[in-house]
C-alpha positions as semicolon CSV with decimal commas, in nm:
position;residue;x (nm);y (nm);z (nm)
1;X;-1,306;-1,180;-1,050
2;X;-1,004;-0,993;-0,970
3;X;-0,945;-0,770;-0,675
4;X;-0,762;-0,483;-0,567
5;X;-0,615;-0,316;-0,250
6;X;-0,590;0,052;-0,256
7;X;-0,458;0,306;0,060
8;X;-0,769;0,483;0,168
9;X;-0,876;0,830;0,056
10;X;-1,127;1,036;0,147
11;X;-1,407;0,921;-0,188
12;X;-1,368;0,634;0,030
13;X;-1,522;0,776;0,312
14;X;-1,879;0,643;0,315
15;X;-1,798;0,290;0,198
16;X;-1,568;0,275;0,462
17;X;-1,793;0,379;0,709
18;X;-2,056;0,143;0,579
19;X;-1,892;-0,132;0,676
20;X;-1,707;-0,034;0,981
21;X;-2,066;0,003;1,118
22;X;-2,144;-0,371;0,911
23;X;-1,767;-0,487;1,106
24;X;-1,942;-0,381;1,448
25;X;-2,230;-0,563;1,437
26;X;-2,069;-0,875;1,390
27;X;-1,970;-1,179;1,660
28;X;-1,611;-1,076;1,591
29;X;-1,636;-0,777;1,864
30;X;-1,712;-0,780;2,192
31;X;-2,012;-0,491;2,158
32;X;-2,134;-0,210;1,910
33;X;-1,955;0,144;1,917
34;X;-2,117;0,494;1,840
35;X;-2,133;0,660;1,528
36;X;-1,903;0,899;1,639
37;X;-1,634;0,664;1,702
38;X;-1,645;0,581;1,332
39;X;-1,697;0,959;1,242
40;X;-1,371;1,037;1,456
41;X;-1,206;0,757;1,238
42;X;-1,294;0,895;0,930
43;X;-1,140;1,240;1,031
44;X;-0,792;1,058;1,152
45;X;-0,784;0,923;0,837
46;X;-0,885;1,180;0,626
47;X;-0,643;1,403;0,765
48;X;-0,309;1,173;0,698
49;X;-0,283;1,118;1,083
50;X;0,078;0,916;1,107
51;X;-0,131;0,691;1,364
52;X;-0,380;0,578;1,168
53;X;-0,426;0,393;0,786
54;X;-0,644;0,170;0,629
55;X;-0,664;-0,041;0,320
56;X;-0,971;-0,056;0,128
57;X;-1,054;-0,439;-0,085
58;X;-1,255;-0,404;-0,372
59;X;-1,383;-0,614;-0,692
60;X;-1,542;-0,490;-0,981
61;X;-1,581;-0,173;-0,837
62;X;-1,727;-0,230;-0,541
63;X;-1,593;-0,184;-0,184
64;X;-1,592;-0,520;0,005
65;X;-1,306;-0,503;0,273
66;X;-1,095;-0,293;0,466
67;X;-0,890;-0,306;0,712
68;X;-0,787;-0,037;0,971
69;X;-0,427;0,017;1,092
70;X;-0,261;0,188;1,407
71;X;0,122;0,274;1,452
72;X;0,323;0,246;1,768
73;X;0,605;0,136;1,903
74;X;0,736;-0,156;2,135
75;X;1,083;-0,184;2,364
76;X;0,961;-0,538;2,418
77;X;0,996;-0,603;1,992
78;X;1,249;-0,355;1,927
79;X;1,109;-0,131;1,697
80;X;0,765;-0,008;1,553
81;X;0,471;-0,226;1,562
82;X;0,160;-0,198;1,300
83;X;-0,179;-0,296;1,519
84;X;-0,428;-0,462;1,266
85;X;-0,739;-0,284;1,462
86;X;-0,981;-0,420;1,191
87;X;-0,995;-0,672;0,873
88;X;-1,351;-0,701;0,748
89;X;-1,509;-0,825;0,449
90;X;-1,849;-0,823;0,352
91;X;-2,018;-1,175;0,427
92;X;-2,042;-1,228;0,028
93;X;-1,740;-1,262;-0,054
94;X;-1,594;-1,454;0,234
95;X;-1,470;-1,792;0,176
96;X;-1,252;-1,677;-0,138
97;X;-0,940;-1,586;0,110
98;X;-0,969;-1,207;0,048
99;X;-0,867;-1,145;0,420
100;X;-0,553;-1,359;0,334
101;X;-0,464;-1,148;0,037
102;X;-0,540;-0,800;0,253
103;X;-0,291;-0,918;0,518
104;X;-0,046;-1,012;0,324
105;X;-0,090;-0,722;0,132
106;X;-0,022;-0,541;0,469
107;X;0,300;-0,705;0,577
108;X;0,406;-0,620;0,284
109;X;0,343;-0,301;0,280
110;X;0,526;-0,288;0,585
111;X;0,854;-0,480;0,555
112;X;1,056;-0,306;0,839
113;X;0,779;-0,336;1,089
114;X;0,898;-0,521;1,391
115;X;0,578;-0,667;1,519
116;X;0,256;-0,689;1,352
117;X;-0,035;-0,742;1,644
118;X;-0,410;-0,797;1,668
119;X;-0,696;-0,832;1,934
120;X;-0,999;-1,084;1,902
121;X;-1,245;-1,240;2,070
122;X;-1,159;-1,595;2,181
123;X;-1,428;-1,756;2,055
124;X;-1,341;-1,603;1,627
125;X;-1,239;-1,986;1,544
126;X;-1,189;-1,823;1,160
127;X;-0,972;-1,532;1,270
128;X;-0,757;-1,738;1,472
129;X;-0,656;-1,962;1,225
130;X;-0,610;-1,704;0,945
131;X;-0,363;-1,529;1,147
132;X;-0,229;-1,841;1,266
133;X;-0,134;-1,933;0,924
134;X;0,035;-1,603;0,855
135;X;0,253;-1,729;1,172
136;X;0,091;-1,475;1,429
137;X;0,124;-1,635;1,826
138;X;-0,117;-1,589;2,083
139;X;0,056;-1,390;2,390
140;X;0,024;-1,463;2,711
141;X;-0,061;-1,125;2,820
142;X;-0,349;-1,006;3,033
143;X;-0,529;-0,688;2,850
144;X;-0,633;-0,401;3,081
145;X;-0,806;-0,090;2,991
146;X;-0,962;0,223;3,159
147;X;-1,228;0,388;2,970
148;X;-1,302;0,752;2,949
């Protein structure tokens, strides 16, 4: 079965949320989020925020994948940096490297990018080497945040 990757639109709003909420009850985060995290997503997206994007996967029709985007920039790498914040696909169709076709789609989709980046948890065996392949390096960095 073929696949393809389309830039999200707003049609795609309730399979997206679908399995954002699926993506977040998964071992591959550290704990759930609210609803109205994904319902403040939604409205980044669906109003062409320049800080947000995601890719939607589907086959035959059906949404099976996404992933979700964020834009910065770094001194450190020299120009802008594209933070893979998500890359989900539905538990079905795993094992068919669909997540290796949506990132490459996404570098290159972004050829001028100086750094692509992701978080995960340490224990995502299957993450790590996916983006290991796609030559992505674990830093040596300490993360820090302050909730609000």
């Amino acid at each position: 079965m073929e696949h393809i990757i389309k830039r999200y639109d707003v049609l795609d709003a309730d399979g997206l949320s679908n399995m954002m909420r699926e993506f977040y009850s998964t071992p591959g985060v550290l704990h759930k989020i609210d609803d109205s995290n994904i319902k403040s997503t939604i409205a980044l997206l669906n109003q062409k925020s320049p800080f947000a994007e995601a890719f939607i996967l589907k086959m035959d029709s059906n949404m099976i994948g996404y992933v979700l985007l964020a834009f910065t920039y770094s001194n450190e790498a020299g120009g802008s940096v594209v933070w893979i914040e998500e890359i989900y696909i539905k538990k079905e169709y795993r094992n068919r490297r669909l997540s290796n076709a949506l990132l490459d789609y996404v570098i290159q989709e972004y050829p001028n990018t100086a750094r692509f980046r992701i978080d995960m948890v340490k224990d995502n065996v299957e993450s790590m080497a996916l983006f290991s392949s796609f030559g992505f390096e674990e830093l040596k960095y300490l993360q820090f945040i302050k909730e609000r």
